[in-house]
C-alpha positions in Angstrom: 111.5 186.5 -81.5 114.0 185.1 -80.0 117.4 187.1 -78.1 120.4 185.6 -76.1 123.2 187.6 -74.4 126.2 185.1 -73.8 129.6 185.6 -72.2 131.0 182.3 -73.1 134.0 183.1 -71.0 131.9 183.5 -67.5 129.4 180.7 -69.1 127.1 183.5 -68.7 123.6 183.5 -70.3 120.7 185.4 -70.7 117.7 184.6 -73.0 114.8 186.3 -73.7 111.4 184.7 -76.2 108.2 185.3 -76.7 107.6 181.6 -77.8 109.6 178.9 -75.2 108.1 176.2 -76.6 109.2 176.8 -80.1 112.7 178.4 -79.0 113.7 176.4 -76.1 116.2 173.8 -78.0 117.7 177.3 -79.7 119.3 178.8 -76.3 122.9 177.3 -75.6 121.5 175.6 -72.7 118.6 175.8 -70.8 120.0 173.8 -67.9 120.7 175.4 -64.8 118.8 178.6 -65.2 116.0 180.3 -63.2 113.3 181.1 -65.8 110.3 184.2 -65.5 107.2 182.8 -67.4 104.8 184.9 -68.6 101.5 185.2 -70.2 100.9 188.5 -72.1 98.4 186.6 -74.5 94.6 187.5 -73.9 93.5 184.2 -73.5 94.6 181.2 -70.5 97.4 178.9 -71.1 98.7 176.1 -69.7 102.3 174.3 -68.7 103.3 172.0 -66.7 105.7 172.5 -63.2 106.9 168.6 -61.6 104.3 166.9 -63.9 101.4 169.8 -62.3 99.2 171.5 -64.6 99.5 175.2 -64.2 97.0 177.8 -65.9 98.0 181.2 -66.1 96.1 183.8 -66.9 96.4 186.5 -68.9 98.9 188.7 -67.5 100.3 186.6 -64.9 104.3 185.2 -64.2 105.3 182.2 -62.5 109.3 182.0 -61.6 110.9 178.3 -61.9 113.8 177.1 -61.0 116.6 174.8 -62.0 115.0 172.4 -58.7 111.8 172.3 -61.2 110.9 170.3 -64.3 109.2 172.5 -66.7 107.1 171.1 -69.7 105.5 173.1 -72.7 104.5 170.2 -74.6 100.5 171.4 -73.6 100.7 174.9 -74.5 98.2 176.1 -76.5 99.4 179.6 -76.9 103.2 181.0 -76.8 104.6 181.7 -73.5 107.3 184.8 -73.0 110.1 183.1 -71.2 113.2 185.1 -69.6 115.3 183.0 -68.2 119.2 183.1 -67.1 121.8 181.4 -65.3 123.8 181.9 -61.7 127.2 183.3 -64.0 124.7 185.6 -65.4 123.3 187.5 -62.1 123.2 185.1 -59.0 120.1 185.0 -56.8 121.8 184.6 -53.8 124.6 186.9 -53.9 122.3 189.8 -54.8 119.5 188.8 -52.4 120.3 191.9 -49.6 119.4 193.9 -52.7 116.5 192.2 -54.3 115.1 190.2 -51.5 113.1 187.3 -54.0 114.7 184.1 -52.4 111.6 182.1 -50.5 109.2 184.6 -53.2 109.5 184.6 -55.9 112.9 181.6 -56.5 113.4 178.8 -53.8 110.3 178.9 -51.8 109.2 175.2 -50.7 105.2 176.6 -50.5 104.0 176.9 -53.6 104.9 177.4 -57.1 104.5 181.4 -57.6 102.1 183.1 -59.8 102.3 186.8 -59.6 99.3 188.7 -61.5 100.2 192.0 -63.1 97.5 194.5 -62.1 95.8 196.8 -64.8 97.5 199.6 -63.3 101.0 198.5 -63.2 100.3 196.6 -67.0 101.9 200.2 -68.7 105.2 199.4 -66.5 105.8 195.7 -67.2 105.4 196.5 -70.8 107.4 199.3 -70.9 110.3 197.1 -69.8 109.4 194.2 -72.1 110.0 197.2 -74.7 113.5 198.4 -73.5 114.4 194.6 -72.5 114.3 193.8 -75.9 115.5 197.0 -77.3 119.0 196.3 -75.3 119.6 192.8 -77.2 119.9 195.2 -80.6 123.1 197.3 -78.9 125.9 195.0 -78.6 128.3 197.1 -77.0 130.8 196.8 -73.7 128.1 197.5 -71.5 125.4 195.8 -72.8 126.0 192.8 -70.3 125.8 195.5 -67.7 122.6 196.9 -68.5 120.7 193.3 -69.2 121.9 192.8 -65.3 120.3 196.3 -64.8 116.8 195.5 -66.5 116.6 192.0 -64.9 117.3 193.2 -61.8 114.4 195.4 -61.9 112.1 192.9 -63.1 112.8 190.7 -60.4 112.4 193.7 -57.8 109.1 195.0 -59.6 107.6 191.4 -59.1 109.1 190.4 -55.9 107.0 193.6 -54.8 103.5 192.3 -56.2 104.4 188.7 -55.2 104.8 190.4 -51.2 100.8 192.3 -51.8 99.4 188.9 -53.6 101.0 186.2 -51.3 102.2 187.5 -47.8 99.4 188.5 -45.6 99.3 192.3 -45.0 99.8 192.5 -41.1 103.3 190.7 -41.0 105.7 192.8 -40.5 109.0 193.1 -43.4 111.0 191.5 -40.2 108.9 188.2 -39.9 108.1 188.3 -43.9 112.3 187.7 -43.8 112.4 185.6 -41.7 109.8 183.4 -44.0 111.4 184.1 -46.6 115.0 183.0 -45.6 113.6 179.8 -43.7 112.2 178.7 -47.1 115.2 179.1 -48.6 117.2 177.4 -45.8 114.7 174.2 -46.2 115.7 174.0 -50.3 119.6 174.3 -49.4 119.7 171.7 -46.3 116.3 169.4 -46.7 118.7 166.5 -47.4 120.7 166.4 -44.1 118.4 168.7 -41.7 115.1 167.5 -40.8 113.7 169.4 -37.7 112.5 172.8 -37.3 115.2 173.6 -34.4 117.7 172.9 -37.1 117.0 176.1 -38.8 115.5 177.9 -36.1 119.1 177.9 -34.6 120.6 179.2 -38.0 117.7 182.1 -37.8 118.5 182.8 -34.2 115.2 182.0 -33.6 113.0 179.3 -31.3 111.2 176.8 -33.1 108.0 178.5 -31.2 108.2 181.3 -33.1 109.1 179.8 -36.0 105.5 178.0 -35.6 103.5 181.0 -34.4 105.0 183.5 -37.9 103.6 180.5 -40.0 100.5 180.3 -38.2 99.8 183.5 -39.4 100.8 183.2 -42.7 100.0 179.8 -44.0 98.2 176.3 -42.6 101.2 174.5 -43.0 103.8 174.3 -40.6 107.8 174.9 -40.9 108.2 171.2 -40.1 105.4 170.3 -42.6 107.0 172.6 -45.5 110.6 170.6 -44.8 108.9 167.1 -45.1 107.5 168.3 -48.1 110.3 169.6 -49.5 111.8 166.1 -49.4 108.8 164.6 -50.8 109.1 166.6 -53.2 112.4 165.4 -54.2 111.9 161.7 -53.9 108.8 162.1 -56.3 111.2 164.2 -58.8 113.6 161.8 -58.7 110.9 158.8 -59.4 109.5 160.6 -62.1 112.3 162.5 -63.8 114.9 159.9 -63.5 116.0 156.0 -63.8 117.3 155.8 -60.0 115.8 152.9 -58.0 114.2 153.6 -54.7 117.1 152.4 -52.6 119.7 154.9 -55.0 116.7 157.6 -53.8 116.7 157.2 -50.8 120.6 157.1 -49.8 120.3 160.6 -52.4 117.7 162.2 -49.9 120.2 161.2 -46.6 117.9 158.1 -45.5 120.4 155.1 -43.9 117.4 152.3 -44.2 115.6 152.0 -47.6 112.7 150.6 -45.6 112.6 154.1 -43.7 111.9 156.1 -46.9 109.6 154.0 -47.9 107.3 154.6 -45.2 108.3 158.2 -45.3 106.8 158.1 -48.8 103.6 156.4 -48.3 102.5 158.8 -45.3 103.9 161.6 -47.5 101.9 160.3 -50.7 99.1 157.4 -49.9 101.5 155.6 -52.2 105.0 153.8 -51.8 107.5 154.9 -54.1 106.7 151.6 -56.4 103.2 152.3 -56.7 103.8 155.6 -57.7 106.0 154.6 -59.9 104.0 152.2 -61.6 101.0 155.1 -61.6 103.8 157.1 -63.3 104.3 154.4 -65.9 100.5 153.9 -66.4 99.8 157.7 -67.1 102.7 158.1 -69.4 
């Protein structure tokens, strides 16, 4: 099965399968959009996220963006994909509504997995029923009410992603304030590098910037924004034909030499070597 809602004068799309792997060339584009993956096979499968190998479960979601390179090619079983594009229904501009930005879309931590417990199992695939029922009544609203059931799927997730990921004793304040510095890093990782940098956009001190992710994760805000680069420069190696010194002018570094070392203490390896190791795996 495979459904697309497309307002070719917005360059709006929305698409819905329960096989990405065999329908993902079929969508007008693919590029661009924020995708919900999900397993509602009884057995594990597997995909890969930036070259990662990532086994879900039956019953569990992971959200990707357009920041991620996404590969099926290793799929055993078929994968339910809805996935959709900013002229469709924008992340950002619906945030105060849905708060998912540094959850479930745009988070530098980690890629996330949201399981869908037995007793919420009945809801999710009550709206997997009525989500695809909708694609069947091409009317003047239909649009409207696609934007409806997304919306909803993104808030009915974003609320187990808070119980799964976000320990229990922070407060919906300091969970915000997570959650928008995450999504600070993936806008401005290029040109700001230091915690104060956003700590001043968050009204905030870079103390207690440090002392919220203390309690919520090992790794610290200035950890999670050299990261985030990282992240980038071994995207760009792997994903693309740029040279190192293209890379690093991309990623803001003025001396070639500087991202180089960057990369190794970020890696073990310089961006050659892990080139090469690219080349040798492939």
């Amino acid at each position: 099965m495979k459904k697309e809602f497309l307002d070719k004068k917005l360059g709006a799309v929305l698409g819905f399968t329960d096989d990405i792997k065999g329908h993902e060339s079929d969508f007008s584009t693919t590029d661009g959009t924020i995708k919900f993956l999900w397993n509602r096979q009884d057995e594990p499968t597997s995909l890969r996220i930036d070259s990662e190998e990532i086994i879900l479960k039956p019953g569990q979601l992971v959200t990707t963006t357009y920041l991620h390179h996404v590969s099926f090619k290793d799929s055993k079983l078929p994968i339910t994909a809805i996935l959709f594009n900013r002229e469709f229904y924008c992340i950002n501009d619906h945030d105060s509504e849905v708060s998912c930005n540094g959850i479930l879309f745009f988070g530098t931590q980690d890629i996330p997995i949201v399981t869908i417990l037995p007793e919420r199992k009945r809801r999710y695939d009550l709206w997997y029923e009525i989500f695809a029922e909708e694609f069947s009544t091409p009317d003047k609203i239909q649009g409207d009410m696609l934007q409806m059931l997304l919306k909803r799927l993104i808030i009915m997730t974003t609320r187990l992603a808070k119980d799964q990921h976000i320990v229990q004793s922070l407060k919906n304040e300091q969970i915000d304030t997570i959650r928008k510095f995450n999504f600070l890093v993936d806008i401005h990782y290029k040109t700001k590098r230091k915690v104060s940098d956003y700590a001043d956009m968050l009204f905030k001190s870079p103390k207690t910037l440090s002392n919220l992710f203390s309690i919520y994760n090992q790794k610290s805000p200035q950890q999670i924004i050299l990261e985030r680069l990282a992240l980038e420069a071994k995207r760009l190696i792997h994903f693309t034909d740029k040279q190192n010194q293209e890379i690093a002018y991309e990623l803001g570094f003025n001396d070639p030499a500087h991202f180089s070392r960057f990369f190794k203490k970020m890696t073990e390896k310089t961006p050659s070597e892990y080139r090469e190791n690219k080349t040798l795996t492939a």
